[in-house]
MINU-449901 format. One record per residue (C-alpha): chain; x, y, z. Coordinates in pm, 1 decimal. Example, Ala and Ser with C-alpha at 12.3 -4.5 7.8 and 13.67 -1.06 7.14 Angstrom:
REM residues 2
node chaine = A&X = 1230.0&Y = -450.0&Z = 780.0
node chaine = A&X = 1367.0&Y = -106.0&Z = 714.0
***
This chain:
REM residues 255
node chaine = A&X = 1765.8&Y = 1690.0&Z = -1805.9
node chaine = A&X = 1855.5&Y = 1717.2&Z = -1460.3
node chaine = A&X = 2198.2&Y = 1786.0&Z = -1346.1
node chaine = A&X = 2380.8&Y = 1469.3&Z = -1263.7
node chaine = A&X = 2429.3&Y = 1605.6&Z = -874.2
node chaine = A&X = 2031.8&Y = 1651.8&Z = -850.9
node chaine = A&X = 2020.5&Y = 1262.4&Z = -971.9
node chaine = A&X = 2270.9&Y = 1127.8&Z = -772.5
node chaine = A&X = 2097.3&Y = 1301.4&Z = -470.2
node chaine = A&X = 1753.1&Y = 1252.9&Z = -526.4
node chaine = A&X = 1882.3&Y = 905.2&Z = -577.1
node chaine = A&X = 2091.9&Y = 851.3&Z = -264.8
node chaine = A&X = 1763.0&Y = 974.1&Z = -68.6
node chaine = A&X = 1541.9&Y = 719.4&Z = -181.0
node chaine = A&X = 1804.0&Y = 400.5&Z = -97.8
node chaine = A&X = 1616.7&Y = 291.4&Z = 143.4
node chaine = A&X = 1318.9&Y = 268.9&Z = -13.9
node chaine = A&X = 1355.8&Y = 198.0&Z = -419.2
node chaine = A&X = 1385.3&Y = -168.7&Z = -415.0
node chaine = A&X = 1017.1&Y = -202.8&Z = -276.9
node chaine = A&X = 872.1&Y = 86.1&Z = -433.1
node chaine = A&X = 1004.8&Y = 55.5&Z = -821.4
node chaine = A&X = 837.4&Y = -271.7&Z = -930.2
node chaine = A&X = 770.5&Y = -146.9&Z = -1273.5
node chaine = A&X = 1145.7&Y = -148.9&Z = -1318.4
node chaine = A&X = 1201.1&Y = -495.1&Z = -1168.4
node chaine = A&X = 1000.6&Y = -623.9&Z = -1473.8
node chaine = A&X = 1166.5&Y = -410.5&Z = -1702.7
node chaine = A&X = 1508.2&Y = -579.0&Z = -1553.5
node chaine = A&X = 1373.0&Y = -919.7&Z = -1595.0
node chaine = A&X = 1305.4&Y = -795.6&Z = -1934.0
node chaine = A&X = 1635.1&Y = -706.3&Z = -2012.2
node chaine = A&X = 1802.0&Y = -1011.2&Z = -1941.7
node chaine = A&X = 1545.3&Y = -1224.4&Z = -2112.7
node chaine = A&X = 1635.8&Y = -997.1&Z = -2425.7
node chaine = A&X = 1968.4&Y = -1101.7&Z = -2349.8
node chaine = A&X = 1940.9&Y = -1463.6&Z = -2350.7
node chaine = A&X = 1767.4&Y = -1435.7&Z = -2645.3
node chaine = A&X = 1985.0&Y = -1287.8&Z = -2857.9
node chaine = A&X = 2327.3&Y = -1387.8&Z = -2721.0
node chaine = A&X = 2523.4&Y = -1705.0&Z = -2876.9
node chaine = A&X = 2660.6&Y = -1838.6&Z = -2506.4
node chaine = A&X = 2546.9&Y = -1737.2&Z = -2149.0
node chaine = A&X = 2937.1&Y = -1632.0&Z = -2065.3
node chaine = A&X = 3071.9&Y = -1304.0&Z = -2175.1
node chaine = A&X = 3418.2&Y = -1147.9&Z = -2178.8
node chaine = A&X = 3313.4&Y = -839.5&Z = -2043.2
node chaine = A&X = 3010.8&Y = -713.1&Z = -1947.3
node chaine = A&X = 2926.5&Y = -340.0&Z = -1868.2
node chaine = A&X = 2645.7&Y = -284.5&Z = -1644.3
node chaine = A&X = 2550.7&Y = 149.6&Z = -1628.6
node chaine = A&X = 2342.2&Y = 266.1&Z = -1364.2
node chaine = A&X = 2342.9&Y = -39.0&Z = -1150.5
node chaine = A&X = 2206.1&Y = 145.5&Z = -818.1
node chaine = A&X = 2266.1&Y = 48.0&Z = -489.5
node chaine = A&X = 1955.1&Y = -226.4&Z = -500.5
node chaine = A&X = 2132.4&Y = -403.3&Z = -760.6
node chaine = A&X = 1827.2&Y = -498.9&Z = -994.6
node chaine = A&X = 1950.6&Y = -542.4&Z = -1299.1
node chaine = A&X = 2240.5&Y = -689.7&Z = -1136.5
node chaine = A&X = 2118.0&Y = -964.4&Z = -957.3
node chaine = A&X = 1919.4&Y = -1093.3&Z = -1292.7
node chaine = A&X = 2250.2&Y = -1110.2&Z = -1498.3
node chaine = A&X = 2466.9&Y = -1284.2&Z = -1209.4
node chaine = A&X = 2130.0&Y = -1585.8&Z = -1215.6
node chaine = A&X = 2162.0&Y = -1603.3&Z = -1579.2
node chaine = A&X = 2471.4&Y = -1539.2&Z = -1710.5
node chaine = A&X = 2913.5&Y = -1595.9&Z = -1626.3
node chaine = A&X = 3189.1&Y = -1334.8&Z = -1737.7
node chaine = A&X = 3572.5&Y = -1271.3&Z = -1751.8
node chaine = A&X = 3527.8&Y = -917.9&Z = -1575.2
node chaine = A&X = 3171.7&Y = -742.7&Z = -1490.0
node chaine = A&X = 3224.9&Y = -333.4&Z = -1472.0
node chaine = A&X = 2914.5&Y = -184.2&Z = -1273.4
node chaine = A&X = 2856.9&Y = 226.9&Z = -1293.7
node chaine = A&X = 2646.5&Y = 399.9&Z = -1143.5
node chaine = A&X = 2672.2&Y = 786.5&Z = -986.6
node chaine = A&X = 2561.6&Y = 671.2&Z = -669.0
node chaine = A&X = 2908.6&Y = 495.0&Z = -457.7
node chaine = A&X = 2642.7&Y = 245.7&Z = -310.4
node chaine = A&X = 2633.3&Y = 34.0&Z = -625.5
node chaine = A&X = 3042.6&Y = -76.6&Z = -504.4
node chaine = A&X = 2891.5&Y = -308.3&Z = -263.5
node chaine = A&X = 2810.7&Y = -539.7&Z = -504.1
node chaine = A&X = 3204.1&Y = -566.3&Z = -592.7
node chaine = A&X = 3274.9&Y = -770.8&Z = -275.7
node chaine = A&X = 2963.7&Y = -1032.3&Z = -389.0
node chaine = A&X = 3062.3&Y = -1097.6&Z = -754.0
node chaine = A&X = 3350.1&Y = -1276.7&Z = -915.0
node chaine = A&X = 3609.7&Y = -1085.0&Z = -1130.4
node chaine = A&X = 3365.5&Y = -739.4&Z = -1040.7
node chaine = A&X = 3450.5&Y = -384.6&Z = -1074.3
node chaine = A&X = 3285.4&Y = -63.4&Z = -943.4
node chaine = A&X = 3331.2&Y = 248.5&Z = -1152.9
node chaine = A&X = 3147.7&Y = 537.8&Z = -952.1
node chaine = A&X = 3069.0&Y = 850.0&Z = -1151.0
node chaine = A&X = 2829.3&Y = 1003.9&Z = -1454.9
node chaine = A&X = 2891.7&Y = 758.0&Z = -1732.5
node chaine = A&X = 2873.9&Y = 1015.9&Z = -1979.2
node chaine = A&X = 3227.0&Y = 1192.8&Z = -1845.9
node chaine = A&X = 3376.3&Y = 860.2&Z = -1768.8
node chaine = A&X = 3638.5&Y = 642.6&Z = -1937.6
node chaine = A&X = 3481.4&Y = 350.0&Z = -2054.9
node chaine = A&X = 3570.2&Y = -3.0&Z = -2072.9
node chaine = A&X = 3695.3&Y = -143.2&Z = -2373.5
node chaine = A&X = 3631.5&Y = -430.1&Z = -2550.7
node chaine = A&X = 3270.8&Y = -458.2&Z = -2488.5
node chaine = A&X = 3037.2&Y = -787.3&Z = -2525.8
node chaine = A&X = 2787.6&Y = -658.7&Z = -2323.4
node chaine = A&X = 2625.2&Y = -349.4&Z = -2210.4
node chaine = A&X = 2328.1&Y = -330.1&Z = -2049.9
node chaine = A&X = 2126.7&Y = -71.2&Z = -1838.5
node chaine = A&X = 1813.1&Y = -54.3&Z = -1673.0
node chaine = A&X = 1535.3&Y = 244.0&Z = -1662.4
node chaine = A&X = 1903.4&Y = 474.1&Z = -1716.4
node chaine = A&X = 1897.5&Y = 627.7&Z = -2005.9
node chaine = A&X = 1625.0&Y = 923.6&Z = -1982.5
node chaine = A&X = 1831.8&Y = 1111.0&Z = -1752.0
node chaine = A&X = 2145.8&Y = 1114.7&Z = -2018.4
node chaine = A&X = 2200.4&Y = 1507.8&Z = -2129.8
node chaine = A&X = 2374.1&Y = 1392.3&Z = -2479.1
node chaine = A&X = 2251.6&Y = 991.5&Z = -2567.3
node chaine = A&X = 2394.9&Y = 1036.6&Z = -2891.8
node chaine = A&X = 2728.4&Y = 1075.2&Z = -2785.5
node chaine = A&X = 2698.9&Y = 786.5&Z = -2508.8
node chaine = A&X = 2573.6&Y = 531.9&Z = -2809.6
node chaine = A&X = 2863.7&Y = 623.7&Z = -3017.1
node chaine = A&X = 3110.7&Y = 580.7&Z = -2739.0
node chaine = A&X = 2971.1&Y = 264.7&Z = -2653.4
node chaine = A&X = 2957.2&Y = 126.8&Z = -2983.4
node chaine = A&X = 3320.9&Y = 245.6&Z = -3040.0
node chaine = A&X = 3425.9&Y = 40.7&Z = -2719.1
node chaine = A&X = 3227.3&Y = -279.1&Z = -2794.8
node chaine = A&X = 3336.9&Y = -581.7&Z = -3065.4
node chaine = A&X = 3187.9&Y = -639.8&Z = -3311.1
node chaine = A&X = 2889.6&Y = -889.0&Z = -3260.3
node chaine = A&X = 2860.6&Y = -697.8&Z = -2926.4
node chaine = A&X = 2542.1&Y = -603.3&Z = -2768.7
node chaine = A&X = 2385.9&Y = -304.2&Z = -2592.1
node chaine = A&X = 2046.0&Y = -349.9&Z = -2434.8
node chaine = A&X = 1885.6&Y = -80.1&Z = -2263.5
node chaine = A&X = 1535.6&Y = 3.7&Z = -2118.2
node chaine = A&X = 1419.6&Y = 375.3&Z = -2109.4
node chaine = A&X = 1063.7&Y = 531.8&Z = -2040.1
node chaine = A&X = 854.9&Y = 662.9&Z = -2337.1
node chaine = A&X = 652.3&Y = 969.4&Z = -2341.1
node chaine = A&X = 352.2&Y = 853.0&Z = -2143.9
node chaine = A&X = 533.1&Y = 765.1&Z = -1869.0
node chaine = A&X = 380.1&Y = 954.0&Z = -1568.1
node chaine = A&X = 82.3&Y = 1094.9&Z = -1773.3
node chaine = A&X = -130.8&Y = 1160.0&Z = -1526.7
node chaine = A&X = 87.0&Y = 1405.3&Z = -1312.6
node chaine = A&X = 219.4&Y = 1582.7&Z = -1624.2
node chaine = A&X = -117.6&Y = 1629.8&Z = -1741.0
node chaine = A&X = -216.8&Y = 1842.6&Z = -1391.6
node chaine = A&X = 118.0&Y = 1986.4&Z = -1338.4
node chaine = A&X = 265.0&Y = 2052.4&Z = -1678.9
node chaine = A&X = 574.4&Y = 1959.9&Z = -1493.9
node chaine = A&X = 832.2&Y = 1628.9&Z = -1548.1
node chaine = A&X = 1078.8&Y = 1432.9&Z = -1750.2
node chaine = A&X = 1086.3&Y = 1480.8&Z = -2124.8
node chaine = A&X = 1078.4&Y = 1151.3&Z = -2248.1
node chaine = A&X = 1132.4&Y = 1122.1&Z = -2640.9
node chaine = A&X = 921.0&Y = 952.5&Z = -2880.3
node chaine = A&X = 1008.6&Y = 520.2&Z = -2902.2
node chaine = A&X = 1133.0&Y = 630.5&Z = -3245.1
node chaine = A&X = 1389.2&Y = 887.3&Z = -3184.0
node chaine = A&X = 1576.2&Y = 617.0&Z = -2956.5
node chaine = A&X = 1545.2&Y = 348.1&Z = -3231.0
node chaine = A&X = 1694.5&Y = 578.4&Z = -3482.8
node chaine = A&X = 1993.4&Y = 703.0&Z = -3175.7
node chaine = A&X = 2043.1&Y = 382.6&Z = -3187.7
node chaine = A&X = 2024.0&Y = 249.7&Z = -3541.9
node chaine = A&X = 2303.2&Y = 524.9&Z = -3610.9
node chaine = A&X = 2581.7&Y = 281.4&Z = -3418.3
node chaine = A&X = 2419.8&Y = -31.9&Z = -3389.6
node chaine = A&X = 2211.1&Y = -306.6&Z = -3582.6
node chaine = A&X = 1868.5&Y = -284.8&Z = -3390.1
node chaine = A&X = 1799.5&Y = -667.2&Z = -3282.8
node chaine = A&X = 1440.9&Y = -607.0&Z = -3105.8
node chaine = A&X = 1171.9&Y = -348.0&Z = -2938.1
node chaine = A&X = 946.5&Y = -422.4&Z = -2708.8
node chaine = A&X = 731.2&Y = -153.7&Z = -2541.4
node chaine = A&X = 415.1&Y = -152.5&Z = -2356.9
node chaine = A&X = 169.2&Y = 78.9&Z = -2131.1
node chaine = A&X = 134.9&Y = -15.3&Z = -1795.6
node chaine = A&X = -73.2&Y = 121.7&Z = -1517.9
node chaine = A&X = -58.7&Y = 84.5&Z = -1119.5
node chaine = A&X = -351.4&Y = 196.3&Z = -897.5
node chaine = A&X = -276.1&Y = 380.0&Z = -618.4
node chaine = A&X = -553.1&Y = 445.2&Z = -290.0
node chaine = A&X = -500.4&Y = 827.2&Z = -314.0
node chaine = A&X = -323.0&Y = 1098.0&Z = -534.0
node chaine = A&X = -102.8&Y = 1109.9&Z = -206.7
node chaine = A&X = -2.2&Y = 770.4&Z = -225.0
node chaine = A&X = 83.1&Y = 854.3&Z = -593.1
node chaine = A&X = 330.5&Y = 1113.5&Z = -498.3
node chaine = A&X = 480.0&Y = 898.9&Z = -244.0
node chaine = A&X = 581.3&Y = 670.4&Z = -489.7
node chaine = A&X = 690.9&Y = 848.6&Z = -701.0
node chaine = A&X = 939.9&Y = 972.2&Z = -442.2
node chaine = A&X = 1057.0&Y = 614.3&Z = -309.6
node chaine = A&X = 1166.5&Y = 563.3&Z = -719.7
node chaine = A&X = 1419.7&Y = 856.7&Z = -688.4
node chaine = A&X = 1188.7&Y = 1134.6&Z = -904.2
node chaine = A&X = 1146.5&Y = 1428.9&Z = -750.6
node chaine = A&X = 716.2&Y = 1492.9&Z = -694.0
node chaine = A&X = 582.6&Y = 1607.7&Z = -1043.8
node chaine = A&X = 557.0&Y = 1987.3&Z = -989.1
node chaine = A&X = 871.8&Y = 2019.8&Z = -817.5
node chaine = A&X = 933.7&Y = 2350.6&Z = -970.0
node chaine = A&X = 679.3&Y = 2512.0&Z = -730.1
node chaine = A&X = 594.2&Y = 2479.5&Z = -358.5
node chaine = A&X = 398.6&Y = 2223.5&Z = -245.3
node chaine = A&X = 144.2&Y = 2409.0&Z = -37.6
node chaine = A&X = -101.5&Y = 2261.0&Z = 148.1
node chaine = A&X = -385.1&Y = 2429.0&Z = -142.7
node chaine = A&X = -178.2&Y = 2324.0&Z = -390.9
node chaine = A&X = -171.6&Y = 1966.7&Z = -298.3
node chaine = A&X = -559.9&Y = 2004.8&Z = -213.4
node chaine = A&X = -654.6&Y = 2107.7&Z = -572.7
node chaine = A&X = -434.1&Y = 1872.3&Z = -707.0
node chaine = A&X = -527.1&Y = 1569.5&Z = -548.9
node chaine = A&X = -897.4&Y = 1666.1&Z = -634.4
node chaine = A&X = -799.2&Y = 1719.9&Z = -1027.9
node chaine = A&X = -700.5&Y = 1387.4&Z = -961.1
node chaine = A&X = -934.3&Y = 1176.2&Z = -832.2
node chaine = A&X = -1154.6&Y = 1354.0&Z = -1096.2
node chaine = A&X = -968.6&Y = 1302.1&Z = -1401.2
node chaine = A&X = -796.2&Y = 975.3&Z = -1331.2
node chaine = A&X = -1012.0&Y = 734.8&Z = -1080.2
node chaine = A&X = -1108.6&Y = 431.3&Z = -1073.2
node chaine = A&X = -1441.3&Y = 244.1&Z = -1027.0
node chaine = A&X = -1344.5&Y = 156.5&Z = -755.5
node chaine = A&X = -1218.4&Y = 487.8&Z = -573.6
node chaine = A&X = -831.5&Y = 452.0&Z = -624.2
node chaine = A&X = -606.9&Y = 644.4&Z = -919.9
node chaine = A&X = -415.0&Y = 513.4&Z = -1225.8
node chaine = A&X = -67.3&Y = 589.7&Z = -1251.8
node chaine = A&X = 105.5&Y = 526.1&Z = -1602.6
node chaine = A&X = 451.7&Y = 419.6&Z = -1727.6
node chaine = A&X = 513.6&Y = 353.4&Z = -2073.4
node chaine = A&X = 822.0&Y = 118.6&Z = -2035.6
node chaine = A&X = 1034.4&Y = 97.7&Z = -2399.3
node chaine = A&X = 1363.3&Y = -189.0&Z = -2442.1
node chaine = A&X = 1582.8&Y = -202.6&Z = -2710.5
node chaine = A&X = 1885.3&Y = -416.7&Z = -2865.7
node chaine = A&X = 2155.5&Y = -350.1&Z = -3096.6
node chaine = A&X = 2442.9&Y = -545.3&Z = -3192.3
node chaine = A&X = 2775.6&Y = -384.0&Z = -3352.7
node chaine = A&X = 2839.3&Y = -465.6&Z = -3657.6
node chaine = A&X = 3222.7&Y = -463.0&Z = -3800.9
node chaine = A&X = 3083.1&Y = -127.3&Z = -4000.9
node chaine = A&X = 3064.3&Y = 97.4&Z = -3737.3
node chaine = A&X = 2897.6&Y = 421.1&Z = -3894.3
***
């Protein structure tokens, strides 16, 4: 994985632009807290702990619509996400990499949004959450599965490693009761290969390839590979993301 610095950069870049741009990962949010209404008792938690909340606040604004709290803690590396302290009731900001951090105890609630496949140790992050959350607690979480971005990895060899759906179910399943899975393949067309790459620059990921310069023959041959191997009938591209949610809930056992 990335170094947290790279993220919180490549992240802090792309402010101005990821709220339009990442519409795969509004859904996912909307997601998320449909999963939570689902499986929680009452709409009001005691505390609710919110990782990666960016400074668009996505996932954000879906729990404040849906659901009421005794404290919300929002993390995220980026300091923009503290803005949202000053529009939320009994709201806290904690600004840094999640997996050095502190966390909050006494957990109801955790949730995160398209977060998780930039963690260097998830196994250890599970544990700590489950160790900080009571039992009956939940932990929802979206990630991206391994044919996210297929058709740039496929010409570049280059991107994300994204782990099988299973190997998070059983991370998971080691400090939590699994509660539900829902995955799917999705794909956006795009005019151009360009238009691709812009995109995926407005989300916060560095251009698939990153690892080498982009010269201008470079980007030639590879938006012909493109248009070749992934076009439409129509004359646009496909662009894939493989978008994976899970729920747990703590039981009193924790393994």
């Amino acid at each position: 994985m990335p170094a947290p610095d790279w993220i919180a950069h490549r992240f802090r870049r792309s402010a101005a632009t990821y709220a339009a741009a990442a519409t795969v990962q509004r859904v996912m949010a909307e997601q998320v807290v449909e999963l939570i209404s689902q499986l929680a008792a009452t709409a009001h938690f005691g505390r609710i702990f919110e990782i990666g909340c960016g400074a668009d606040g996505g996932l954000t604004r879906f729990l404040a619509e849906r659901f009421s709290w005794d404290e919300l803690v929002l993390n995220d590396l980026v300091p923009g996400g503290a803005k949202w302290v000053e529009t939320l009731p009994d709201c806290r900001f904690l600004e840094g990499n999640v997996e050095e951090l502190a966390l909050p105890e006494a957990l109801d609630l955790t949730a995160a949004n398209a977060v998780f496949q930039w963690l260097r140790d998830p196994e250890r992050l599970l544990r700590r959450i489950a160790e900080r959350t009571v039992p009956g607690g939940l932990l929802i979480f979206s990630v991206f599965g391994p044919r996210n971005f297929a058709e740039p990895a496929a010409l570049t060899g280059a991107g994300l490693h994204y782990p099988e759906p299973a190997v998070w179910e059983e991370r998971l399943r080691r400090h939590f009761e699994q509660e539900a899975r829902h995955e799917e393949i999705l794909q956006l067309r795009f005019d151009s290969p360009e238009e691709v790459l812009r995109h995926i620059r407005a989300t916060g990921v560095s251009a698939p390839g990153a690892g080498g310069r982009w010269t201008r023959g470079r980007l030639r041959d590879f938006c012909h590979a493109y248009r070749e191997r992934f076009g439409t009938a129509d004359g646009g591209v496909t662009l894939t993301y493989h978008p994976l949610i899970l729920a747990g809930r703590r039981t009193a056992d924790l393994r």
